[in-house]
N, C-alpha and C positions, 0 to 999 in steps of 0.2 A: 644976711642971716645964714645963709648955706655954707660961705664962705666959712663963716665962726663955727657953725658943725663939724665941716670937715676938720679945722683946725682943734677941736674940742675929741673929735673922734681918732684923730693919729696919737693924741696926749695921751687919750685912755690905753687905747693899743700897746703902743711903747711901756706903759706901766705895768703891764699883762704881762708884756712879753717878758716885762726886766723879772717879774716877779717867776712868771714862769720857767724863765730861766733857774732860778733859784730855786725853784721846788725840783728842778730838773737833777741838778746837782746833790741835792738833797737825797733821794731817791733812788740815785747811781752809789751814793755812798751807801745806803741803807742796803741796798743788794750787795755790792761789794762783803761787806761786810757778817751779812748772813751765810750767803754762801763762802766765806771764810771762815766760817765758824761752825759750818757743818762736815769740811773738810778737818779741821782739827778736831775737830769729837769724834770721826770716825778711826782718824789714826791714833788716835789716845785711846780708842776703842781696843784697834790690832794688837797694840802694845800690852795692854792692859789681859788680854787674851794671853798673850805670847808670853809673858812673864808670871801668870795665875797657872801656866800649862808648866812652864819652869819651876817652877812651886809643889805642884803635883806630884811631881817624878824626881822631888829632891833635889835640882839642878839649878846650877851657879849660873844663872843667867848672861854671868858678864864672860861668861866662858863661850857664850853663843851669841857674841856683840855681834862679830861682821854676818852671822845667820840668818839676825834678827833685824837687823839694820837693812840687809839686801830685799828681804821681804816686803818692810817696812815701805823702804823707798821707790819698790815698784808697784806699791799697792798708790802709794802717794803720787807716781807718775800719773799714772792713770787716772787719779781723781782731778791734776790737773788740767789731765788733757780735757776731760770733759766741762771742767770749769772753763776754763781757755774758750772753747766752742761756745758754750752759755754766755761767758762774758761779747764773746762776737755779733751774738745773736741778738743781747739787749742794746750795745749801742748801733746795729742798721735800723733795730725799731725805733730805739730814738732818735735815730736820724728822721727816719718818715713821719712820727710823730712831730717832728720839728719843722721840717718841712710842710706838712698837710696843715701846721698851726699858720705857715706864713702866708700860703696860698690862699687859707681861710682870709684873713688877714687883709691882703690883697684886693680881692673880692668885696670886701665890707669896703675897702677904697673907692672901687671902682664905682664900686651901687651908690654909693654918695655923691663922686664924679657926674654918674648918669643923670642924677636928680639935679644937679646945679647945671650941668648943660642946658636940663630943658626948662629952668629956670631961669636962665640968663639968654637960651635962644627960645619965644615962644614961638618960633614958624620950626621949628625941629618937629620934625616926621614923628606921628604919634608912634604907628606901629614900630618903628626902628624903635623906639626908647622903650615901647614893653616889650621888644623881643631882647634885647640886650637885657633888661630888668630879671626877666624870666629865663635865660641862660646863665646871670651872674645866680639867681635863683637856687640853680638847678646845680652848679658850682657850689655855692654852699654848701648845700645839705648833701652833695658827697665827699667835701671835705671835712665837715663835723661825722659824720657813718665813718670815716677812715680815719680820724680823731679818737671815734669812741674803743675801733680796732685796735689798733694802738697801743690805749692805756691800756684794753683788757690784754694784750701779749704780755705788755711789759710786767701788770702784773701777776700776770701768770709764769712768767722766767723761773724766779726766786723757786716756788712750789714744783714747779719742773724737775728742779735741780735737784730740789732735794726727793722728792718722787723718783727720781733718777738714779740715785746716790742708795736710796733705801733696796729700790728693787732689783736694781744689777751691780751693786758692787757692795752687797750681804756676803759677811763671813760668819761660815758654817762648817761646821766641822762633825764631822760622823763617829768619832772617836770615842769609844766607849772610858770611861772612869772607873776605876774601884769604890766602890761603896766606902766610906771612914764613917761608921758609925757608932762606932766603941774603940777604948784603946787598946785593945787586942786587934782589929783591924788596922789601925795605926800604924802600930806597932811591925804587922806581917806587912804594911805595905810598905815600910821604910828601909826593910830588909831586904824586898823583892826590888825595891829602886836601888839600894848598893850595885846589885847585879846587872841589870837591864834597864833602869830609870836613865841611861845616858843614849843607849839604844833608842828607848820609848819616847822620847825628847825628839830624841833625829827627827823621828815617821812624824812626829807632832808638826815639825818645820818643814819639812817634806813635804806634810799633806795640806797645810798653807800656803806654802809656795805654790804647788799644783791649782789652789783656789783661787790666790790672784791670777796666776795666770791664765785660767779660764778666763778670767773677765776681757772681754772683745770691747774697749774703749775706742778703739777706731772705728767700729762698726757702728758704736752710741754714737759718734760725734759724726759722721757721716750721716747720719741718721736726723743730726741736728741741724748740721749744715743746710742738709736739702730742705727740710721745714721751716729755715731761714729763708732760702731763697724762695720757695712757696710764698711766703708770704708775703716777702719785700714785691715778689710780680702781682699778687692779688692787691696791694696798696695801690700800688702804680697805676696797673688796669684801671682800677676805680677811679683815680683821682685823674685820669690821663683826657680832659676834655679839650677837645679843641673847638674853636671859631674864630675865623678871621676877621668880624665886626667888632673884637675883643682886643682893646689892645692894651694889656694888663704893665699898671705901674710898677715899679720899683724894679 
């Protein structure tokens, strides 16, 4: 009868797993894809600035392609690099996530193991089989505590990112505008742009460029890294039990 448990309890396992797997996959794409898509709404954002500012001041936009484009592409670097880092960070979690699930895993083997040993030897040492019971025990429930770790990182990634994206790399601009509120103001502003609107265009990109380039993305992503490895050691720690009376399958 133990026998057919165990064999009944690797079937289930394996179905978890395959299935698990599949939610895994699932959920990699779902991140991917959000944070790709928060990266393209902020730079459709720039643009959308950069060309409403071109607007403003009269100005031929395509006359300030490679201006607008160098801006563009450094504001873009940057949001890479910190997606880059985020993307690093969610698959070591899923690693340890995957791992903490096998060792779980493992563990429900073995405690079945235990039970069929002292089922098929009944002169087996009581205390040895409840102190192995009570270790694979204790194994468990910190690999489900480092399971539950895990999920909540994982998803917490995605809202990181874009918490991230929202509060350090905001384009802002101190630029004061002319009031258009009648076409007489119109009017005097379309004539003051003939003059200076090519000028006033520049400082507009000027003072853009200066704002990506405040943004310190190696400083965020340093910042990320370390909070990766933070945590990948507090997995570990946790799940890092040893006993030599344990001698774990697979």
């Amino acid at each position: 009868m133990s026998e057919q448990i165990s064999q009944e309890l690797l079937r289930i396992i394996d179905e978890i797993n395959s299935i698990d797997g599949m939610i895994s996959k699932i959920d990699a794409a779902i991140f991917v894809r959000k944070t790709n898509k928060i990266i393209k709404d902020k730079i459709a954002c720039l643009y959308d600035i950069l060309y409403t500012k071109a607007n403003v001041y009269s100005q031929n936009r395509e006359n300030f392609y490679e201006n607008i484009e160098l801006i563009v592409s450094h504001y873009k670097q940057k949001l890479n690099m910190l997606y880059d880092e985020t993307y690093c960070q969610y698959v070591n979690v899923q690693n340890e996530l995957q791992e903490a699930k096998l060792k779980k895993n493992i563990v429900m083997v073995n405690y079945q193991k235990t039970i069929n040993d002292k089922e098929e030897d009944l002169n087996l040492d009581k205390d040895l089989i409840k102190s192995k019971k009570n270790i694979l025990k204790s194994k468990n429930e910190k690999y489900i505590n480092a399971i539950k770790k895990c999920e909540e990182k994982l998803k917490n990634c995605a809202e990181n990112f874009e918490k991230k994206v929202n509060d350090d790399f905001i384009i802002i601009s101190n630029l004061q505008e002319c009031e258009k509120n009648n076409i007489i103001q119109k009017i005097k502003f379309k004539i003051i742009n003939i003059f200076v609107g090519n000028k006033k265009y520049k400082e507009v990109l000027e003072d853009y460029n200066k704002i990506v380039n405040k943004i310190d993305a190696q400083d965020i992503v340093n910042k990320i890294r370390e909070d990766t490895i933070d945590f990948v050691t507090e997995i570990l720690e946790l799940t890092e039990i040893k006993d030599k009376n344990i001698v774990e399958v697979g």
